[in-house]
N, C-alpha and C positions, 0 to 999 in steps of 0.2 A: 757909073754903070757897073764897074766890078764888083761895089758894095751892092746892089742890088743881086748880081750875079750870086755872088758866095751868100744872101740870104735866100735866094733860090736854090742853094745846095744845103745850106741847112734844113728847110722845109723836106727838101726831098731824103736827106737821112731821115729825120724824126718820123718821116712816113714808113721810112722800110724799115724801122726799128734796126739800125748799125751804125757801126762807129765808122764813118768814114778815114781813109788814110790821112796821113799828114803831108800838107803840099804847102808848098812857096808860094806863091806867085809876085811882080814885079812889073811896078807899070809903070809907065814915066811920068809925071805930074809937069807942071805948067811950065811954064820960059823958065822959071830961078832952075829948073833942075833936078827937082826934088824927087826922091825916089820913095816909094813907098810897098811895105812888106805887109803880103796878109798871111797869115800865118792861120792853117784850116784846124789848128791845136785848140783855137781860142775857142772855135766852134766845141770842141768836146764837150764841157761842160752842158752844153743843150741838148746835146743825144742823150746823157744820163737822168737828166728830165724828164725825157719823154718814157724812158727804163720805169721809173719809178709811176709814172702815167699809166705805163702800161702792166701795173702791178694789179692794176683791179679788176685784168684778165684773168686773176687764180683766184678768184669765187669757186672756182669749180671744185676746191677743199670742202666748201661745206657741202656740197652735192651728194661725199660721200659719208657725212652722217645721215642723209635723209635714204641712202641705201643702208644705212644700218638699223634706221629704226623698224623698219620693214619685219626684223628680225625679232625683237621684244614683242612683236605680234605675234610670232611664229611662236614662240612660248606660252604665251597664257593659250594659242590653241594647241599646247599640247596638254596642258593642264588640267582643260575641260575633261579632256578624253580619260582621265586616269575617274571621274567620280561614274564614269559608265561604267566602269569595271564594278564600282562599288555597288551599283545593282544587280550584277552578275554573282555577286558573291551573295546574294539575298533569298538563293533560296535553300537557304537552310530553312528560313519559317515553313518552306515546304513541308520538311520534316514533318510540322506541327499536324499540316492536315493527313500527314502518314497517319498520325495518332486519331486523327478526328474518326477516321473509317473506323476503327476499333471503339470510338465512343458511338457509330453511326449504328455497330453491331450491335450498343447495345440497348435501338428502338425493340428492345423486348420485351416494352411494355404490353405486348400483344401473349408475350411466354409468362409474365407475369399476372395478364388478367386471368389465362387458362389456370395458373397455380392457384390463384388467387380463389378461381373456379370450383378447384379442386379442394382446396384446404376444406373449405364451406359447403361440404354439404348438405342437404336438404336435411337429411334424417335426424341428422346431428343437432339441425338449427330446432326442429320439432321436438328434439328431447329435452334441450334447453326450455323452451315454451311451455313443456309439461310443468317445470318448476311454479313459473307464475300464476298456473292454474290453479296450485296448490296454494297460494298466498290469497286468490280468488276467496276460495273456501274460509280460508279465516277472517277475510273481510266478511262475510257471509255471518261466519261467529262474530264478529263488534257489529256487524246492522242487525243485532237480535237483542243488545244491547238500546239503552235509550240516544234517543236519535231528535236532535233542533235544528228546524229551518228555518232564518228568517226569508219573509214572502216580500217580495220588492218586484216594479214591474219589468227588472229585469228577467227576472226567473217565473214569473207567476201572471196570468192574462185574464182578467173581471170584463166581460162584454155581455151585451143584453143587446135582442132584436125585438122592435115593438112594427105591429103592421096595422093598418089602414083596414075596416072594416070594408067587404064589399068584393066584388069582382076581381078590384084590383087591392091588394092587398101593398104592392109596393113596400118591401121590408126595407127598414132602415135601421142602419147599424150603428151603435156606438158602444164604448169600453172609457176607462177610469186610468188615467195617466200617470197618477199618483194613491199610495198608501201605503200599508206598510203591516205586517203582522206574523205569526208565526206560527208552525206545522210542528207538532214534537209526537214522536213512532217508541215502542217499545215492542224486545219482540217481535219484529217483523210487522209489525200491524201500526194504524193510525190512532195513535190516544187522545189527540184536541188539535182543534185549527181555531184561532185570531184572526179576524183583519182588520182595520178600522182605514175607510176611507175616504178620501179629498172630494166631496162631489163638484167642487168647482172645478176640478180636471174632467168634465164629462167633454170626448172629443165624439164628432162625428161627421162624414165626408163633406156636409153642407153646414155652411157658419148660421144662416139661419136657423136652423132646424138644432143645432147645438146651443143658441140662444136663446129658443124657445122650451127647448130641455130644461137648460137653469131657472126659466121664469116659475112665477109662483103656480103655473098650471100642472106642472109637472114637480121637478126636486125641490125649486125656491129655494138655492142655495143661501139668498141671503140670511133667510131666519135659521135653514137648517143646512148647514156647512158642512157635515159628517152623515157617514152612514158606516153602519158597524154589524160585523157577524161574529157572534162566540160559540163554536158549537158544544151541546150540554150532553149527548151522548153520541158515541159511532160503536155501531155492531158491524158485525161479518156472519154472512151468508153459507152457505155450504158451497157457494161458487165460487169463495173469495172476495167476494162485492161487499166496499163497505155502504154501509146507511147511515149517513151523518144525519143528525138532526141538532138545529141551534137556533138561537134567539135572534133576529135579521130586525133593525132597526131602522127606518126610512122617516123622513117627515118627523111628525109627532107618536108616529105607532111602531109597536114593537111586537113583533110576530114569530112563534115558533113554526120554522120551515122544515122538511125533511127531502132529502135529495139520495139517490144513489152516486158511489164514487168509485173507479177503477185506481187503487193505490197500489205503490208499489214500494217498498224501502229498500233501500240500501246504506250505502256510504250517507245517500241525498233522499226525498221522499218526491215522487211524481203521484199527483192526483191529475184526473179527468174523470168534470161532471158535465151535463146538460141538464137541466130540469126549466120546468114552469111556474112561476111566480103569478098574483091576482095583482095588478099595482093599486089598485080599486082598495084592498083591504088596507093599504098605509095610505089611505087621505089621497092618493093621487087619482082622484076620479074627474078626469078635465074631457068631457066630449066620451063618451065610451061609447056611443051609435056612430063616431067615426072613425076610433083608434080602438083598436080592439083592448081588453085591459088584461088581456095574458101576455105576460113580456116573459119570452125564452131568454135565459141564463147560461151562460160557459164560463167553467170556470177549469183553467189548467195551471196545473204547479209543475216547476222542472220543463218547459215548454223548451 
């Protein structure tokens, strides 16, 4: 019983964490006598057990690094704060747009057009102009000089209208796509015109009626493939009008024709004629009670 006793006195130091006193005690033991010592010293050694048990109570050391890291936050947010400053210091580009206003002064390109207005004026520009007028005049001296055009149906237009005997006359229009010749002036006047042309380029707004043209009724280009004018004299009039007259080739016949011409020379030579041709006299005699056989001719150069 006293052994169980003093381990119920150890249990209860190790609980209140202290070193209990040092005691005796003395009990009697059986018939022989025997006496026996408990000594509460031996017990020590188990309260210092418990000491070293009760050591990993002081966790609470590292408690106060986690109050410290708290602090290494507190820093980098002061950190942040210092690059706001850095945009506080920005506006020096300010400055720039000080400058920009004094570049904004100078939308004067409104002061500039008025100068501009002003440098140029009118009278100034006209006296210049009188210059080229003068250059005029000597172009005027080289087109009195001899003067070569060649005629291409770029620059120059061969058209003929033929009509329908009768009430209805119905005109129908065709012209020459291709050829090729040439206009030469002396002097201000016209001294010979060339053409020689393709009659298988006869165009006209209807493809039949352009196919019936090439047959043998009318051009028959196949036997005759060219048609040619060389004129053999031009006079002038007291109006200025010249009178071309020239050798006009068609078919198998070849005919002296005579036409009046409004010419003009320069640097270039422009003619405009109209006259009337027989087609009857060059073999083209197909039907004349139902196509009439006077076919009006135009002929313009420089067009």
């Amino acid at each position: 019983m006293l052994r169980l006793f003093g381990l119920l006195m150890i249990a209860g130091i190790v609980c209140l964490g202290c070193k209990p006193p040092e005691t005796e005690t003395t009990s009697s033991g059986d018939a022989d006598g025997e006496t026996e010592k408990v000594v509460a010293t031996e017990s020590l050694p188990s309260p210092e057990k418990p000491e070293e048990a009760a050591m990993p109570e002081e966790p609470a050391k590292p408690e106060e690094p986690k109050a410290e890291t708290p602090k290494p936050e507190e820093k980098p947010a002061e950190k942040p704060a210092e690059p706001m400053e850095t945009p506080q210091e920005e506006p020096k580009p300010e400055a720039t747009p000080e400058v920009d206003p004094n570049a904004a002064a100078q939308p004067t390109p409104a002061d500039s057009v008025e100068g501009l207005m002003d440098e140029a004026p009118a009278p100034e520009a006209k006296a210049e102009m009188a210059k080229p007028e003068e250059t005029t005049e000597t172009v005027a001296v080289e087109a009195s000089g001899p003067v070569e055009m060649k005629l291409t149906p770029d620059n120059t237009l061969i058209q003929f209208v033929g009509t329908h005997v009768g009430d209805k006359p119905d005109p129908r229009t065709g012209k020459f796509g291709k050829f090729s010749g040439t206009a030469k002036a002396a002097d201000g006047k016209l001294t010979a015109v060339m053409v020689t042309i393709d009659a298988t380029s006869i165009e006209t707004e209807f493809e039949k009626l352009t196919n019936h043209l090439k047959s043998p009724d009318f051009f028959d280009v196949r036997a005759h493939p060219e048609a040619k004018f060389e004129s053999t004299k031009i006079e002038y009039g007291d109006d200025g009008t010249a009178k071309i007259t020239g050798d006009l080739t068609m078919l198998k016949e070849t005919k002296s024709v005579s036409f009046p011409a409004k010419v003009t020379v320069g640097k270039d030579i422009k003619l405009d004629a109209e006259f009337v041709i027989d087609r009857v006299e060059f073999g083209m005699d197909y039907s004349p009670d139902k196509v009439s056989k006077d076919v009006t001719m135009t002929i313009k150069v420089g067009k």
